[in-house]
C-alpha positions as semicolon CSV with decimal commas, in nm:
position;residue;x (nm);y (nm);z (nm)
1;X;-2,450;-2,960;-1,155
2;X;-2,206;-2,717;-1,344
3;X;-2,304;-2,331;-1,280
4;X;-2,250;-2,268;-1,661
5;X;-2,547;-2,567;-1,685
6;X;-2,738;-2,438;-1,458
7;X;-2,722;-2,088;-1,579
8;X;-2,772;-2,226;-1,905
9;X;-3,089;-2,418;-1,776
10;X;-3,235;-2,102;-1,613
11;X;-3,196;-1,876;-1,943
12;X;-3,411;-2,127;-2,067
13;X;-3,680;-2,134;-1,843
14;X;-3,691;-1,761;-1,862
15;X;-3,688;-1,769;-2,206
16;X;-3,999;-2,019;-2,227
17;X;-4,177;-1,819;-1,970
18;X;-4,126;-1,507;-2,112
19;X;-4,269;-1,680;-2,437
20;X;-4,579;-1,838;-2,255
21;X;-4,670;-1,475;-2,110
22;X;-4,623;-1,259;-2,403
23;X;-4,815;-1,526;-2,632
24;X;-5,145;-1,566;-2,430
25;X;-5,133;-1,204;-2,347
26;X;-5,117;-1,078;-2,741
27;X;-5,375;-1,397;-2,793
28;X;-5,602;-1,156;-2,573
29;X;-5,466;-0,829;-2,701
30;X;-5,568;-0,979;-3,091
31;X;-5,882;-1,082;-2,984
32;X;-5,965;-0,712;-2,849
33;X;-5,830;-0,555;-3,115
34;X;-6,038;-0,778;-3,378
35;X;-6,303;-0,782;-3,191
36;X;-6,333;-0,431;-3,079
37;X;-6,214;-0,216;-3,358
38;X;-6,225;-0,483;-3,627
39;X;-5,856;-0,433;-3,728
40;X;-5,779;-0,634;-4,012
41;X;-5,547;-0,957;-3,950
42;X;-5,233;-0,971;-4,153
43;X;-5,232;-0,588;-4,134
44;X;-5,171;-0,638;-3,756
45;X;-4,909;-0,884;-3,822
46;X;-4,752;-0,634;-4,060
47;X;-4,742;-0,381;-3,750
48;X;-4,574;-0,704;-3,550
49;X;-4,336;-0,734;-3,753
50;X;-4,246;-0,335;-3,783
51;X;-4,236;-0,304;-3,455
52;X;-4,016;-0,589;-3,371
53;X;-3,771;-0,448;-3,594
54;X;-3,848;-0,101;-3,465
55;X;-3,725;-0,283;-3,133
56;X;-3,422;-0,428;-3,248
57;X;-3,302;-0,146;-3,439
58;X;-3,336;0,038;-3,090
59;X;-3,135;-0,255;-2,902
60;X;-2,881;-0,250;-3,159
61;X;-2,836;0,117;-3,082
62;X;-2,797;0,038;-2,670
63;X;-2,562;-0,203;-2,823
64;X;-2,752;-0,487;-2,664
65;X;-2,639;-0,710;-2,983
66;X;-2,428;-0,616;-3,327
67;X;-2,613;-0,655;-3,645
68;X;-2,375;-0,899;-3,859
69;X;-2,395;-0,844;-4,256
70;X;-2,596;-1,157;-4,413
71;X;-2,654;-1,168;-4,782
72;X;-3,027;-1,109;-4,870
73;X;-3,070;-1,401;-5,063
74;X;-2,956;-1,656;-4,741
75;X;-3,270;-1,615;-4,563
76;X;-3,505;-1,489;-4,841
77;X;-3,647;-1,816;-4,839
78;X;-3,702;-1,797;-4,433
79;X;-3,894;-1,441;-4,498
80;X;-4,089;-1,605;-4,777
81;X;-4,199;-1,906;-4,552
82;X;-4,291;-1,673;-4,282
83;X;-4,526;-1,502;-4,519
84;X;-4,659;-1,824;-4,596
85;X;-4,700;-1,902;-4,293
86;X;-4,919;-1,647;-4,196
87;X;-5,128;-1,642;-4,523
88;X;-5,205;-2,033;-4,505
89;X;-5,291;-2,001;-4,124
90;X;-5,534;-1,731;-4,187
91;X;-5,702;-1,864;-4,488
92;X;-5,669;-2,193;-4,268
93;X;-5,884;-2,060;-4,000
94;X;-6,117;-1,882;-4,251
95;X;-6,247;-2,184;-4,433
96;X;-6,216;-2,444;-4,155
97;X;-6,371;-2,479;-3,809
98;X;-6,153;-2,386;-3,502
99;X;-6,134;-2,769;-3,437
100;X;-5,989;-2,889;-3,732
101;X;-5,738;-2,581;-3,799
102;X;-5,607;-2,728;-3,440
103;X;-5,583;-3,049;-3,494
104;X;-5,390;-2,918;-3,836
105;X;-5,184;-2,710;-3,567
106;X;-5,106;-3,022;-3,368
107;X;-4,939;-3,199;-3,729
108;X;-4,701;-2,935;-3,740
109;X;-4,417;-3,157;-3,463
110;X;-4,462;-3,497;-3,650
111;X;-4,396;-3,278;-4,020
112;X;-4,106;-3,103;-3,826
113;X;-3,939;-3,416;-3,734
114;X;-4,019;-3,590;-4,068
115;X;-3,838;-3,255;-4,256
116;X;-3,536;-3,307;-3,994
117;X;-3,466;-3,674;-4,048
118;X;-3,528;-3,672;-4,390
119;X;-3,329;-3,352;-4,461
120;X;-3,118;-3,284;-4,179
121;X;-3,049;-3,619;-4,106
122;X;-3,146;-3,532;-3,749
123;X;-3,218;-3,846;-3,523
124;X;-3,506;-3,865;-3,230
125;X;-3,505;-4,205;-3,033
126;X;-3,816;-4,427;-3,032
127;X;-3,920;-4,261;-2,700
128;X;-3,893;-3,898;-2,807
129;X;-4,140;-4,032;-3,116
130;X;-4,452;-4,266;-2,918
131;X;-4,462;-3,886;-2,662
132;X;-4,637;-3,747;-3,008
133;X;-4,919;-4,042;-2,961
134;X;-5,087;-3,864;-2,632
135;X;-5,004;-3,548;-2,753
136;X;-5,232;-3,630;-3,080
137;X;-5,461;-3,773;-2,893
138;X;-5,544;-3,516;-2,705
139;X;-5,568;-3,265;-2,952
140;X;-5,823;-3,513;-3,113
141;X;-5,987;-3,526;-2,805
142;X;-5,980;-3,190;-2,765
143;X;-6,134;-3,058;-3,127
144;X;-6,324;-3,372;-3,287
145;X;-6,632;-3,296;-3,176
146;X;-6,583;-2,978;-3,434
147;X;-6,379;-3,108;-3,723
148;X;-6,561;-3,026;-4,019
149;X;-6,384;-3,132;-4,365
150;X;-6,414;-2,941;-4,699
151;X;-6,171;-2,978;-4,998
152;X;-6,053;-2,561;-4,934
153;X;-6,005;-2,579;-4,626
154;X;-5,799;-2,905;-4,615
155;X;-5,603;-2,787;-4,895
156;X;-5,534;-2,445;-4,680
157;X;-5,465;-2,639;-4,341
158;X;-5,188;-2,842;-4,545
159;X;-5,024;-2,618;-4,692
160;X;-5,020;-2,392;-4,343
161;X;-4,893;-2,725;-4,156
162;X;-4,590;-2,823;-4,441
163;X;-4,463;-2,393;-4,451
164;X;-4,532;-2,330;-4,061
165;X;-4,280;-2,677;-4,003
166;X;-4,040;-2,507;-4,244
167;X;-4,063;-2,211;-4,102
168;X;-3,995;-2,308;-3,756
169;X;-3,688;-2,547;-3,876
170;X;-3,545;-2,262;-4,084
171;X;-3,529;-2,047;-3,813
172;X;-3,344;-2,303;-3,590
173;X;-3,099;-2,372;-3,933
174;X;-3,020;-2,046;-4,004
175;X;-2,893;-1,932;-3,684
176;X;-2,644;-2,250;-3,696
177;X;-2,547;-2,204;-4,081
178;X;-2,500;-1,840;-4,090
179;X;-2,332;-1,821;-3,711
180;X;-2,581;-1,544;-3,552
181;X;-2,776;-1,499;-3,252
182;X;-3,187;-1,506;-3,288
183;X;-3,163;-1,103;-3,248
184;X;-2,903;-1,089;-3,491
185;X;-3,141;-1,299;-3,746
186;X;-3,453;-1,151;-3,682
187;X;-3,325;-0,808;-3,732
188;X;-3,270;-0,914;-4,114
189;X;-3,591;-1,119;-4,148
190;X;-3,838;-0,866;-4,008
191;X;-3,811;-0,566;-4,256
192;X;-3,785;-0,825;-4,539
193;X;-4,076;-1,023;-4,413
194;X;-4,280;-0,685;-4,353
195;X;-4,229;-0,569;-4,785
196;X;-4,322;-0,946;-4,855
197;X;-4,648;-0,898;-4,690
198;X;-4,722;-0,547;-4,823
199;X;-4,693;-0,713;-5,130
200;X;-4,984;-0,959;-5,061
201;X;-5,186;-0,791;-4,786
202;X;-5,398;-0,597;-5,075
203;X;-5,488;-0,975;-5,203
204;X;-5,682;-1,037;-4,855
205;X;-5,735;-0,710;-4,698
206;X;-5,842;-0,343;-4,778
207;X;-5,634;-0,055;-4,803
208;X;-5,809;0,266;-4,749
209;X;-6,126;0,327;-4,628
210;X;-6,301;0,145;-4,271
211;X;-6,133;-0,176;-4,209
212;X;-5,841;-0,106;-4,422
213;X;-5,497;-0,022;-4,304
214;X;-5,487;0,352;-4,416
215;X;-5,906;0,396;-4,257
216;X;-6,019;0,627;-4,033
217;X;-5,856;0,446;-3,729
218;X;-5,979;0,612;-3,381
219;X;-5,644;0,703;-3,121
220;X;-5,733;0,413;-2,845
221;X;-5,717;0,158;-3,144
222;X;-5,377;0,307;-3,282
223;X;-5,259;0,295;-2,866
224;X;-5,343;-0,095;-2,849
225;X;-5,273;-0,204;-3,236
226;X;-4,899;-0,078;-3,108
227;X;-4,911;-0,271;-2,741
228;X;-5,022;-0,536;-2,930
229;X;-4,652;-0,454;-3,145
230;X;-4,442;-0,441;-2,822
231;X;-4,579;-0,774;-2,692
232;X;-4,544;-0,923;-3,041
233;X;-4,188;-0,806;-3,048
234;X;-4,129;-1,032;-2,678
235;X;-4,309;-1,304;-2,903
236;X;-4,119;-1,312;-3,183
237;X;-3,777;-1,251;-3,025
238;X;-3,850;-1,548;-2,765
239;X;-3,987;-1,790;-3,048
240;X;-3,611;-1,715;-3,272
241;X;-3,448;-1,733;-2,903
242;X;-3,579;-2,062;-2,780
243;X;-3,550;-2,221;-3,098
244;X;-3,185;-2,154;-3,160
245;X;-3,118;-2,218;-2,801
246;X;-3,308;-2,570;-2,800
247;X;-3,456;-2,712;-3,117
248;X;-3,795;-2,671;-3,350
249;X;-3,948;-2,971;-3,163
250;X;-3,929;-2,871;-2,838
251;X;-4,084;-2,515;-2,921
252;X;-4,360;-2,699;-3,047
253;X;-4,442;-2,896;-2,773
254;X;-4,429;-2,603;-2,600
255;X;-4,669;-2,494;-2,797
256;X;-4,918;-2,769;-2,754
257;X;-4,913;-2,684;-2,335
258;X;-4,963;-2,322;-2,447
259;X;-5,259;-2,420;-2,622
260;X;-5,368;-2,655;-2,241
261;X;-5,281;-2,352;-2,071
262;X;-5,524;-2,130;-2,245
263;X;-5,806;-2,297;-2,241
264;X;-5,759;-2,393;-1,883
265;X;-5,713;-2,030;-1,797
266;X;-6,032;-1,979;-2,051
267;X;-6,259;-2,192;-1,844
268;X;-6,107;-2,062;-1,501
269;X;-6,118;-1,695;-1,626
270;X;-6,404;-1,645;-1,824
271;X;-6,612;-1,913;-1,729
272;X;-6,547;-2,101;-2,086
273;X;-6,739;-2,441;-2,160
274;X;-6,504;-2,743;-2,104
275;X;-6,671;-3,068;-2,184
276;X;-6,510;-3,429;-2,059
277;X;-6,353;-3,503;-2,358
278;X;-6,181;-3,171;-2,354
279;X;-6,029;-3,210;-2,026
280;X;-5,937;-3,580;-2,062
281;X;-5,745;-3,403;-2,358
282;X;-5,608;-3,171;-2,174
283;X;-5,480;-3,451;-1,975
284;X;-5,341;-3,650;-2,255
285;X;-5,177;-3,375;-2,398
286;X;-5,012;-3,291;-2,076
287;X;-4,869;-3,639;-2,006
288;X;-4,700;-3,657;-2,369
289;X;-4,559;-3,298;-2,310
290;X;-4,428;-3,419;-1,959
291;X;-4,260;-3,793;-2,084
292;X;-4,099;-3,533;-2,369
293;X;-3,947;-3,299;-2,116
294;X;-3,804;-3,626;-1,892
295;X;-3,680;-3,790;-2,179
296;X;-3,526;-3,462;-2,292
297;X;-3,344;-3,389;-1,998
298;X;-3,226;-3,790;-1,957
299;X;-3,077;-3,740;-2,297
300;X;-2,892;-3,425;-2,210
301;X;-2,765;-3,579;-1,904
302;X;-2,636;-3,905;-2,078
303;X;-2,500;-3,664;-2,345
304;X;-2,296;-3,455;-2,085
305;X;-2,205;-3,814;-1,904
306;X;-2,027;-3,942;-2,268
307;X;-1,889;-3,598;-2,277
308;X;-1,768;-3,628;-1,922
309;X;-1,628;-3,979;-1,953
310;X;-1,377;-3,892;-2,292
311;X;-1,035;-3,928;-2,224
């Protein structure tokens, strides 16, 4: 193998590790800070996404990256869908039971590759497509024994499935259209994404008084609200960073052994139920993530081989 490929291989594989440990720590950090000091939701992603560009604007300083000058309307629609985003996942998991706002998680990678066919006239081989059947099957597994339907909620979990898959397919567009680097993009999309959701965080959350943003917040929950903004800022900057560096698709499968590997780590931890059918799912799951990753990397290879064999 090439050192540039296998350089290019390791980056990678740091990247996606660097993602897997920031995002089940701040999955624990959230929980704390909900639970604990009952810090309202999108207000905490607000913080997120102030401190991520906090971050950047510091990295740009150590001249880690240059910012390049993109026109404000060229990703307003990204900063919009991220907004989205967030909104329809919350009010997703408000009106719907935690199994059926994951198995509405799980629809996001067929949507994705529906938008980039249809759209981007993006292919995936047969193969690539039958590794979603075990993935959604073990996400049914997983969460059917608490799917509950109601017309809100449904309505809510669509709309969070179609602007999460834009979302995610924007971010992977934009860094090929407008020629920048996922630091170089996010340093843009933060602060515009951050006055988007000041602009609709007083439709879902209080302002002033306890639970609201400006409350009487105690110093240990200011101290983790912003650890919970560091780790955020390794989330966010990984998500941009594998995505550019590999495609929407993969992230998201990624995603689904995220989701194995936390509530493995839940029952092995904390002593979490895990019935039969969840671990079978688990299982499934698993196997359609794996048969992605080998027929991934036999792509790539017979990619490299074509490229190889040119005269």
């Amino acid at each position: 193998k090439p050192p540039r490929a296998a350089f290019f291989d390791r980056r990678i594989v740091a990247g996606l590790l660097v993602n897997l440990l920031s995002s089940i720590c701040i999955v624990f950090i959230n929980k704390w800070i909900y639970v604990r000091y009952g810090f309202p939701n999108m207000t905490l992603t607000l913080v997120h996404f102030v401190v991520t560009w906090s971050g950047l604007y510091i990295c740009q300083k150590m001249d880690i990256f240059s910012p390049k000058s993109l026109p404000v309307r060229r990703i307003m629609w990204l900063a919009l869908s991220f907004c989205g985003f967030v909104a329809f996942t919350n009010l997703s998991l408000q009106n719907n039971s935690i199994g059926t706002y994951q198995l509405a998680k799980a629809m996001t990678t067929p949507v994705i590759i529906l938008i980039q066919t249809t759209y981007y006239k993006k292919t995936f081989s047969t193969k690539i497509k039958l590794t979603l059947v075990p993935i959604t099957l073990g996400v049914v597994l997983n969460s059917y024994y608490d799917v509950r339907f109601n017309v809100l909620g449904t309505v809510f979990a669509t709309l969070g499935v179609l602007v999460t898959s834009l979302y995610q397919v924007w971010v992977g567009a934009k860094q090929h259209e407008l020629q920048v680097n996922s630091m170089q993009l996010l340093y843009y999309q933060a602060p515009l994404s951050s006055a988007f959701l000041l602009g609709i965080i007083p439709v879902f959350e209080p302002l002033t008084g306890d639970g609201g943003i400006f409350g009487p917040w105690s110093l240990p929950a200011l101290v983790m609200v912003l650890f919970s903004g560091v780790v955020a800022f390794l989330v966010n900057l990984s998500i941009y960073w594998i995505i550019g560096n590999t495609s929407a698709v993969t992230y998201n499968m990624f995603g689904h052994f995220k989701f194995c590997i936390t509530l493995i780590g839940g029952y092995l931890l904390f002593n979490d139920p895990l019935s039969l059918n969840q671990a079978l799912g688990i299982l499934c799951t698993l196997a359609g993530i794996l048969s992605y990753t080998h027929f991934k990397l036999l792509e790539h290879e017979e990619g490299k081989s074509r490229l190889a064999q040119r005269p």
